[in-house]
C-alpha positions in Angstrom: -146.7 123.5 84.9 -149.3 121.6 84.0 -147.8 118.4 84.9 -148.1 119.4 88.0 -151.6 119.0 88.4 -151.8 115.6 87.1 -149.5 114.2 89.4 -151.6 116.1 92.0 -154.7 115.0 91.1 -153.4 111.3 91.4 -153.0 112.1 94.8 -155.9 114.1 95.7 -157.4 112.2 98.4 -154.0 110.7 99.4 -154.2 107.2 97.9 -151.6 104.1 97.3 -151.6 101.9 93.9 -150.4 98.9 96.1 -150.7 96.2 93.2 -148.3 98.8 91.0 -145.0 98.7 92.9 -145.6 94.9 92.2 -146.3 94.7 88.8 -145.2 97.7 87.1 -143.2 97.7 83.8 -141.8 101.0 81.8 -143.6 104.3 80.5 -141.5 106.2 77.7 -143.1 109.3 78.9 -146.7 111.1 77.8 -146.4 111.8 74.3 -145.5 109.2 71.9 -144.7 111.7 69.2 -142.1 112.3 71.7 -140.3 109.1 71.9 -137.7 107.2 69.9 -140.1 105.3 68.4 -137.1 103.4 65.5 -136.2 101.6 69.5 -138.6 99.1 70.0 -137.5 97.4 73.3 -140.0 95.9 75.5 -141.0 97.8 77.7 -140.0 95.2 80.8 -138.4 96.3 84.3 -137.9 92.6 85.5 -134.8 93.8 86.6 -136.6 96.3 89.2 -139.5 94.4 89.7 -136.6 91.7 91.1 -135.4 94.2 93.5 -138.5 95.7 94.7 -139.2 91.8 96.0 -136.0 91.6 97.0 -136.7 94.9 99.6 -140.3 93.8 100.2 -139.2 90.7 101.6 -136.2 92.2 103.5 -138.5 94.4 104.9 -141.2 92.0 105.8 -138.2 89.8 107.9 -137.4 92.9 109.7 -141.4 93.5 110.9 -142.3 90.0 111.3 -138.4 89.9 113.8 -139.6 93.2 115.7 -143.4 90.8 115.8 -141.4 88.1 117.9 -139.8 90.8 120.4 -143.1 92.2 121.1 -144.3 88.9 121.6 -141.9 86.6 123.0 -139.8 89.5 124.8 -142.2 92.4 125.5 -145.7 90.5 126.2 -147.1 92.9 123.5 -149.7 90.4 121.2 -151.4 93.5 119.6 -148.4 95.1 119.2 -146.6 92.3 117.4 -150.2 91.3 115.8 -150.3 94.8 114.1 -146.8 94.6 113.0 -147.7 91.2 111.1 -150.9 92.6 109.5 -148.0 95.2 107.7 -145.6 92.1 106.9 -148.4 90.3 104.4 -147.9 89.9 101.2 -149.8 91.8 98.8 -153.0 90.7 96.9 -152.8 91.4 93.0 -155.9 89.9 91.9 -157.1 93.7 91.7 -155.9 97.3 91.3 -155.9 99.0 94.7 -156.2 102.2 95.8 -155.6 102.2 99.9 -155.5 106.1 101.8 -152.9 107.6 102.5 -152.3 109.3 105.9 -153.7 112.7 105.9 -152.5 113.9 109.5 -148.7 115.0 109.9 -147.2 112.2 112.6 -147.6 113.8 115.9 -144.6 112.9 118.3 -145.4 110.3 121.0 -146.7 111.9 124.3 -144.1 111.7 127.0 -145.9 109.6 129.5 -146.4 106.6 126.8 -144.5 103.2 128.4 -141.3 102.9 127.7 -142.4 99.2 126.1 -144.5 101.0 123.6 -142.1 103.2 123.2 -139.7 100.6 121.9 -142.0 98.9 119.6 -143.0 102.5 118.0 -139.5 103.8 117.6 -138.3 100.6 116.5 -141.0 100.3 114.5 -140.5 103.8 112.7 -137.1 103.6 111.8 -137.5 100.1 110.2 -140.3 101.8 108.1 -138.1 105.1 107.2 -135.5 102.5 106.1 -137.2 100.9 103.8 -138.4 104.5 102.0 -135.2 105.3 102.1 -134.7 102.4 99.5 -137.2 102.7 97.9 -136.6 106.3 96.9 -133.2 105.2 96.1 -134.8 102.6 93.2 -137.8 104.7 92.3 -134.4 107.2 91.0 -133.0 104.4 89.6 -136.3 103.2 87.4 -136.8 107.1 86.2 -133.1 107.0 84.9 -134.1 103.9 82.7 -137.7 105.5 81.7 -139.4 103.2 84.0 -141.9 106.1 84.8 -144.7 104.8 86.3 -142.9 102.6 88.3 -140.8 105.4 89.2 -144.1 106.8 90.4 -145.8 103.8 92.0 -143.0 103.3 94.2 -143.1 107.2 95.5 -146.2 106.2 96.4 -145.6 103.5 98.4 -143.2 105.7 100.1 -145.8 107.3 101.8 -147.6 104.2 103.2 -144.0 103.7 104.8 -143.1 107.3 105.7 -146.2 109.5 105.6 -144.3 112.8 106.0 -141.6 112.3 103.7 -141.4 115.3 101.9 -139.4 114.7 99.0 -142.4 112.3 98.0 -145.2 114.8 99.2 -143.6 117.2 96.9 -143.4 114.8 93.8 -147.2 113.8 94.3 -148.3 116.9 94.7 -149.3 117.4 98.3 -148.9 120.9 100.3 -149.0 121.2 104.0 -151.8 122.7 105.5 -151.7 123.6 109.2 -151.4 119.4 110.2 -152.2 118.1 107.4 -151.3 117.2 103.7 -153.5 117.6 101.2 -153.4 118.8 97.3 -152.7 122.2 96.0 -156.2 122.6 94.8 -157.8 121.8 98.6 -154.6 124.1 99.9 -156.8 126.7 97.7 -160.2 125.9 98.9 -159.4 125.8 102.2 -157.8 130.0 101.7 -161.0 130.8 100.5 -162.8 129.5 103.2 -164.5 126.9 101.4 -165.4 123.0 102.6 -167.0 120.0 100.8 -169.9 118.5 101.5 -171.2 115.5 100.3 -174.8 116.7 99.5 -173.7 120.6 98.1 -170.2 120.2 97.0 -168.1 122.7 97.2 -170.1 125.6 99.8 -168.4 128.6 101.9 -168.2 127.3 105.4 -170.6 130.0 107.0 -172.9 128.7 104.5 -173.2 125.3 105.0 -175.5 125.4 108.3 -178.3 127.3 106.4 -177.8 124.8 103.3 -178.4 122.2 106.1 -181.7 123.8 107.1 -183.4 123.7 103.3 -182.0 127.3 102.4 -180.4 127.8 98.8 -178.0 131.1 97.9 -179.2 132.1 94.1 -178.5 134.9 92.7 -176.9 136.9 95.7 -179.9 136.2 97.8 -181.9 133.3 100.0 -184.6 131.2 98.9 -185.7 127.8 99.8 -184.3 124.7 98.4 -188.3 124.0 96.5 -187.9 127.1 94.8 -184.0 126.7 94.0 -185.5 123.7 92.5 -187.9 125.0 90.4 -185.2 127.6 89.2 -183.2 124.9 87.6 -185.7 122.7 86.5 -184.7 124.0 82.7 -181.1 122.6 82.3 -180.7 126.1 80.4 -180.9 127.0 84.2 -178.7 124.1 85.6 -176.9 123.7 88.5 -173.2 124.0 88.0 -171.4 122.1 90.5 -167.5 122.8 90.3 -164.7 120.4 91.5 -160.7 120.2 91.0 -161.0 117.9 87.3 -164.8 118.3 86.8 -167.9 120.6 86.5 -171.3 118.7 86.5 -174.4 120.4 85.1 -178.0 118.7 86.0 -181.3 120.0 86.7 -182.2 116.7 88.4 -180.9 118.1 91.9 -178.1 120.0 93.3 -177.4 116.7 95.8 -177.5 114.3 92.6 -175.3 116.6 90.9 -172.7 116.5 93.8 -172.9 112.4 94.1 -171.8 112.8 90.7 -169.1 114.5 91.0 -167.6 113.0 94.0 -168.0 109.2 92.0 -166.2 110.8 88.9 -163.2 112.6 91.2 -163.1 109.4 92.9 -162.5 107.3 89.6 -160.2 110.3 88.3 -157.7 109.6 91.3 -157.4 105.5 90.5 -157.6 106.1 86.9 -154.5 109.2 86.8 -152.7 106.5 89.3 -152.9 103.3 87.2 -151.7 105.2 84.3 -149.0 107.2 85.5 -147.7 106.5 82.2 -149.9 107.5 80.1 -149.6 111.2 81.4 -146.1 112.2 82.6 -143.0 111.8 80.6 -139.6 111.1 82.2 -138.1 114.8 82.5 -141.3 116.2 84.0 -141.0 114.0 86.5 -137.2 114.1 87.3 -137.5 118.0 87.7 -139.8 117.0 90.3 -137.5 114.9 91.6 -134.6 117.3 91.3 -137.0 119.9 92.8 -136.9 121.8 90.1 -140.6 122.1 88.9 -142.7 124.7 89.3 -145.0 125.2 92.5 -148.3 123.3 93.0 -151.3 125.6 92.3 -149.9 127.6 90.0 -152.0 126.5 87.2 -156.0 125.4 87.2 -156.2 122.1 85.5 -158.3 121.9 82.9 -162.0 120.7 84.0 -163.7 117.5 82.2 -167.9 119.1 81.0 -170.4 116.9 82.1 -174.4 117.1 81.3 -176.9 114.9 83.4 -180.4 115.0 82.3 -183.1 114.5 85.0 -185.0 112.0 82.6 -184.2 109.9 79.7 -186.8 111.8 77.4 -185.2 114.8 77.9 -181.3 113.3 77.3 -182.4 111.4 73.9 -184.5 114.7 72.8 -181.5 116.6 73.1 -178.6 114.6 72.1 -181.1 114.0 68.8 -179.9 117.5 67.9 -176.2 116.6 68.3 -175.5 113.5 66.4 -177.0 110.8 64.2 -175.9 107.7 66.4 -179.4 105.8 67.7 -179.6 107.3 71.1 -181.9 105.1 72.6 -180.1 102.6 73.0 -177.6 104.1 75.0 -177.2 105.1 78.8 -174.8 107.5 78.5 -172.2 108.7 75.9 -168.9 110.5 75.2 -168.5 113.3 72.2 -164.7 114.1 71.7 -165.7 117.0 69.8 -167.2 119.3 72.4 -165.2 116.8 74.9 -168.5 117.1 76.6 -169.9 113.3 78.4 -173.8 113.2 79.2 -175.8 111.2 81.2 -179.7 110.8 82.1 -180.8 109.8 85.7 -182.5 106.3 86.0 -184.6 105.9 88.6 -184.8 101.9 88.2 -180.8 101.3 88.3 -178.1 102.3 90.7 -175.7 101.0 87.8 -172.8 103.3 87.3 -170.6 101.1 84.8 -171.6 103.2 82.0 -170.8 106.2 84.0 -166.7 104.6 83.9 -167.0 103.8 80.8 -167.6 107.0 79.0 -165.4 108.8 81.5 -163.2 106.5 80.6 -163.2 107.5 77.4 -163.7 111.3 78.2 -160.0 111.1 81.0 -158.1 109.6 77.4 -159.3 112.2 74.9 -159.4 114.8 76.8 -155.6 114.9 77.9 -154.1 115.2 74.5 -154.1 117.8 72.2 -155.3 115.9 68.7 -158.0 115.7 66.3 -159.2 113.1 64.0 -160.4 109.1 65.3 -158.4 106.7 67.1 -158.1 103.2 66.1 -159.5 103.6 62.6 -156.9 101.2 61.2 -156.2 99.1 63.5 -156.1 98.0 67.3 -159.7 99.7 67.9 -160.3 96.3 70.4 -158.3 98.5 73.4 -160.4 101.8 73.1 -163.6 100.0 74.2 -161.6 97.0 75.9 -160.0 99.6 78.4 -163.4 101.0 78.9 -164.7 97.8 79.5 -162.4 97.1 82.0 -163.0 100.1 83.6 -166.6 99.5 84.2 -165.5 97.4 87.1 -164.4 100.4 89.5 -166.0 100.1 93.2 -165.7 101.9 96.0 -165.2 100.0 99.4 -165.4 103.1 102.3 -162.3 104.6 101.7 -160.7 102.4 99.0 -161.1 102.0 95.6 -160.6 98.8 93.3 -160.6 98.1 89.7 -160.2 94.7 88.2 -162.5 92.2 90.2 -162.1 89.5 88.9 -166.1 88.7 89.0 -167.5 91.2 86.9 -169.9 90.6 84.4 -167.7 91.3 81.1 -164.4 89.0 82.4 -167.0 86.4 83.2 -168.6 86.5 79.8 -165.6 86.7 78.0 -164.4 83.8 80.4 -167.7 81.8 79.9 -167.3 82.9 75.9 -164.0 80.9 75.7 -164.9 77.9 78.2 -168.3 76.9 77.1 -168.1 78.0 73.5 -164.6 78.3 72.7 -164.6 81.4 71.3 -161.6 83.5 71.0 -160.2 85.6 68.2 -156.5 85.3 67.9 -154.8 88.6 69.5 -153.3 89.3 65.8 -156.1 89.6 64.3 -158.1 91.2 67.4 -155.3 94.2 66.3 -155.9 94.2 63.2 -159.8 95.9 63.4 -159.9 99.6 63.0 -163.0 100.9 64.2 -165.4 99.9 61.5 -164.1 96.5 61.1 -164.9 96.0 64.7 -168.2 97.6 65.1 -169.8 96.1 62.3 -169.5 92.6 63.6 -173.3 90.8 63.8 -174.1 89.8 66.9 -174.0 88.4 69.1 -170.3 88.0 67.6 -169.6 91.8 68.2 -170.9 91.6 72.0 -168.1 88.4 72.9 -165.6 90.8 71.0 -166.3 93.6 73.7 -165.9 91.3 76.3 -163.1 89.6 75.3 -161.3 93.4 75.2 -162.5 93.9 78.4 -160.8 90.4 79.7 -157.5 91.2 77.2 -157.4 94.7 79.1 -157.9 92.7 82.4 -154.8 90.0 80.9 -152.5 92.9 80.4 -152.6 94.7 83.5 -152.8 92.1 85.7 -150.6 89.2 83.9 -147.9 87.8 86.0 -147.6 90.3 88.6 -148.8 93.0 86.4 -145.8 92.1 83.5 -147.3 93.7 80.5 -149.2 96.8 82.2 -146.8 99.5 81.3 -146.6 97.6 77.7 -150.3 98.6 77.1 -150.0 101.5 78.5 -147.2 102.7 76.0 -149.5 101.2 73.3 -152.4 103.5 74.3 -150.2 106.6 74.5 -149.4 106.2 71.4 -153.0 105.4 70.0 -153.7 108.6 71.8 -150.7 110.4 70.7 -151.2 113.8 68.5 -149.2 112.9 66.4 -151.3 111.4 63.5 -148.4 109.4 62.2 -147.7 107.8 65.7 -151.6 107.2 66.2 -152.4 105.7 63.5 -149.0 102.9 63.2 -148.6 102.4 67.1 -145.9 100.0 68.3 -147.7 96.5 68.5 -148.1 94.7 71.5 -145.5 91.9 70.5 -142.9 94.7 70.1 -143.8 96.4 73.5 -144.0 93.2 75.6 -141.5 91.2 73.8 -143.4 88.3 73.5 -144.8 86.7 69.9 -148.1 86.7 69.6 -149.1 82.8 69.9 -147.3 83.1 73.2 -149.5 85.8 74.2 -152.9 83.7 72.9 -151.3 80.6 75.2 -151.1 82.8 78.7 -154.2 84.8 78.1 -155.8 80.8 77.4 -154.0 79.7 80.6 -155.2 83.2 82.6 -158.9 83.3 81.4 -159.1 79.7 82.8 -157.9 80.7 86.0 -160.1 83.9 86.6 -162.6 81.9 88.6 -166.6 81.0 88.1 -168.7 83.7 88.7 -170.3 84.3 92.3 -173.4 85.7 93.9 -171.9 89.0 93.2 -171.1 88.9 89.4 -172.6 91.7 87.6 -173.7 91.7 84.1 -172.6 94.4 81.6 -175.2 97.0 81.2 -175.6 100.2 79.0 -175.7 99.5 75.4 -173.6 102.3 74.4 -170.6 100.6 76.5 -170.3 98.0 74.4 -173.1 95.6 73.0 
C-alpha cells in the first residue's frame, strides 16, 4: 500500500524527530476530505504531551540513579558520564533529526567485566522499559487521532530499543543480514547495487572502474570526458534515480548525485515533521495491528527534477513553459507537470531555494487535486512553510530545521522590533494568492518573512503546541477536495485559541528568538519569496 512507503521513506536513513515526542499535537489523518470536518476541536494532546514528561522524567531518574552506582559504587566515571549525556533534557529551539542505529545489537562478548556487565544490562532493560511505555502511549494517542504523535513517539522507540521490531515494522525498516534498513535499500542491495556519493546509485562490480574515470553508456565503456560530452545536450541528460527522486542535469553526473542526496536528505526530515500531513489514523493502526501490507511491495512515486548546467540555458527554456519573469528567479516549482527545475550557480553554494521549491514540489505532489491553493484565503502558509523550510542544514549525520538565526526569522524579527511591523494574523488569513502577491514592496517582502517566522511560531510555540494544528490546516489547504481546500478550518478553530491571543504570544515569541549572529543568513532567490 502506498502508505507504506511514506512511512518508510521517513525512515530511510534511520532518523529520530526528537523535538516531536515533545511538542506534538493531533493529525486527523491525510485527507481532509476525509475528516469530520462539522467537529472543530482543537487539535491539542496536552493530555499526552503531560505524560510523555511525566515518563521522560521517570526515565531520566532511573539513568541519572544507575549514573551514581557507576560512580559512587562501581568506580566507572565514563560509564556513569555516558549514562548522564542520555538523561539531558531535550533542546526544542529546532527540529531535529538524530540517526538511528543501523547495526542489529550484538550480544556482549563473554570475557567483558562483570562491572560492565552490570552497567550494560542494567542499562538495557531501563531503556526496553521505557519503549515499552512509550509504545503503550503511542496506542493510546492513535486511538484519539493524535497521529503524528502516535508516530513521533514510535520513533523515539528506537533511540531507546533499536531492534524493537514492532516499531521497525511500523517505520518501515526490513532486516538485512545485521542490519535495518528500508524496503527500497532491502531492494538495492538484491540487485547488487551500492550508493556512492559521486555516481549514485552504481552496480557494485562497477564502482571501481567508475573510480578510475570510466563511464558505462549505452552497454559499453568510455571515459568520463566523452560521457561528458554525450550529455552535454540535456535532451541527452543524465538520469540519476533514487527511492523519492530522479534528477536530470547535463552539468555532471557527480552534481547530479549531490543533488539528489540533499533532496532525499530533506525528504526524510520533511515526511518526519509532517507525519500528519501524510498518514491518516487507520493506515497506521493496521500497521500497528500488523495488518498492512509488506514493505516493497509498491514503488513510490518519484518527485522529476531538471538542473540546467547554466542560467542561460534554464531561463531560455523555462521561457517556453510559462509567462512568469524568469530571471528573477533561482529556481521554481510547476504543479502542472509536477516538474521542479534548477540552474547551477557557480558564484553561490546557497541551497535555500533548492528547500523551498521542493518544499512546494513534497506538498503538491502527494495529493491527488487540481486547481490553486490558497486563492481565497490563507495563501500566507504556502510560501510561509516554504520559507521556513529554507532553513534545513545538514550537520554530519543530523539534520535540523528551524534555526533560530536564519535570515527570514531575523527579518521578520528585526521587521517587528525596529519598525513595528506586523499584520494582524486575521487578516494575514484573509489573502488568497493575489491579494498577497500584489503587495508593493518592500511591504510584500516583510509579509514573506513574517510567514516564514508565523510558520517558525506554530511549530515551535510552547513545546511545539500548535504544530499538529497547522499541520491539519495545510492538509486541508492541500486537500482534493475543492470544497475542503478552499474553506479550511481556521487556525483559531484548530488551536483553540482567539486570534488576539495568538498576535500576543507570537509578539512575546518573536521578541525572544534572539539577535542575529555571525552566522545569520539572508534570504536569497527571488522566486522564494521577495
Amino acid at each position: 500500500m502506498a502508505f507504506m512507503h511514506r512511512i518508510s521513506s521517513a525512515a530511510r536513513c534511520c532518523v529520530l524527530l526528537i523535538l516531536a515526542v515533545a511538542c506534538c499535537c493531533p493529525s486527523r489523518g491525510s485527507f481532509a476530505q476525509n475528516r469530520g470536518r462539522q467537529n472543530k476541536r482543537p487539535r491539542d494532546v496536552a493530555t499526552f504531551r503531560k505524560k510523555y514528561a511525566e515518563l521522560r522524567d521517570k526515565y531520566a531518574a532511573s539513568l541519572i540513579e544507575l549514573a551514581r552506582t557507576c560512580e559512587d559504587d562501581k568506580g566507572l566515571p565514563e560509564a556513569a558520564a555516558l549514562i548522564r549525556a542520555l538523561a539531558e533534557p531535550i533542546d526544542t529551539t529546532e527540529l531535529r533529526l538524530a540517526p538511528l542505529p543501523r547495526h542489529v545489537v550484538a550480544p556482549l562478548p563473554a570475557d567483558v567485566s562483570a562491572d560492565e556487565r552490570f552497567w550494560r544490562s542494567q542499562l538495557k532493560v531501563r531503556q526496553q522499559d521505557h519503549a515499552k511505555e512509550l509504545y503503550a502511549l503511542s496506542r493510546q494517542a492513535l486511538f484519539d487521532d493524535h497521529v503524528s504523535f502516535s508516530l513521533d513517539l514510535v520513533r523515539e522507540i528506537l533511540l531507546h530499543d533499536s531492534d524493537n521490531v514492532a516499531a521497525r515494522r511500523i517505520l518501515g525498516f526490513v532486516r538485512s543480514g545485521d542490519e535495518w534498513v528500508s524496503a527500497f535499500e532491502a531492494r538495492m542491495r538484491k540487485e547488487k547495487k551500492v550508493w556512492t556519493d559521486n555516481f549514485a546509485w552504481l552496480p557494485e562490480d562497477q564502482v571501481e572502474r567508475y573510480q578510475q574515470g570510466k563511464r558505462y553508456t549505452n552497454r559499453r565503456w568510455i571515459s568520463a570526458e566523452k560521457d561528458a560530452d554525450l550529455h552535454r545536450d540535456f535532451a541527452n541528460a543524465w538520469e540519476i534515480k533514487t527511492e523519492h527522486y530522479r534528477v536530470r542535469t547535463n552539468h555532471s553526473l557527480e552534481k547530479g548525485a549531490d543533488l539528489a542526496r540533499k533532496l532525499e536528505d530533506f525528504h526524510e526530515l520533511f515526511f518526519q515533521m509532517m507525519g500528519g500531513f501524510f498518514n491518516n489514523s487507520s493506515e497506521v493502526q493496521a500497521l500497528f495491528a500488523g495488518n498492512a501490507a509488506k514493505p516493497g511491495t509498491r514503488q513510490p512515486k518519484q518527485h522529476v527534477v531538471h538542473f540546467y548546467r547554466t542560467r542561460d540555458e534554464y531561463i531560455a527554456t523555462l521561457k517556453q513553459l510559462t509567462k512568469q519573469p524568469i530571471e528573477i528567479t533561482k529556481g521554481i516549482y510547476f504543479p502542472d507537470s509536477g516538474i521542479a527545475h534548477f540552474f547551477f550557480d557557480p558564484e553561490s553554494d546557497d541551497d535555500s531555494t533548492l528547500y523551498h521549491e521542493a518544499t512546494h514540489q513534497l506538498l503538491s505532489g502527494s495529493r491527488p487535486m487540481t486547481g490553486e491553493i490558497g486563492m481565497k484565503s490563507d495563501f500566507w502558509i504556502i510560501e510561509g512553510i516554504a520559507c521556513y523550510m529554507e532553513s534545513f542544514k545538514r550537520d554530519g549525520e543530523r539534520f535540523t530545521v528551524g534555526d533560530p538565526q536564519h535570515g527570514r526569522l531575523q527579518a521578520a524579527r528585526m521587521h517587528f522590533l525596529n519598525e513595528g511591523y506586523y499584520v494582524p494574523l486575521r487578516e494575514f488569513t484573509r489573502m488568497g494568492m493575489v491579494a498577497f502577491q500584489s503587495i508593493k514592496k518592500p511591504e510584500i517582502a516583510m509579509n514573506y518573512s513574517q510567514g516564514a517566522a508565523l510558520a517558525h511560531f506554530f511549530m515551535h510555540y510552547d513545546d511545539g503546541r500548535y504544530r499538529e494544528a497547522l499541520i491539519e490546516h495545510l492538509s486541508q489547504m492541500y486537500s482534493p477536495n475543492k470544497a475542503t481546500r478552499e474553506n479550511p478550518d481556521s487556525l483559531e478553530d484548530l488551536t483553540g485559541v482567539a486570534a488576539e491571543e495568538l498576535d500576543r504570544q507570537y509578539a512575546d515569541y518573536i521578541r525572544r528568538l534572539g539577535p542575529p549572529t555571525q552566522r545569520t543568513r539572508a534570504p536569497v532567490g527571488a522566486n522564494a519569496g521577495p
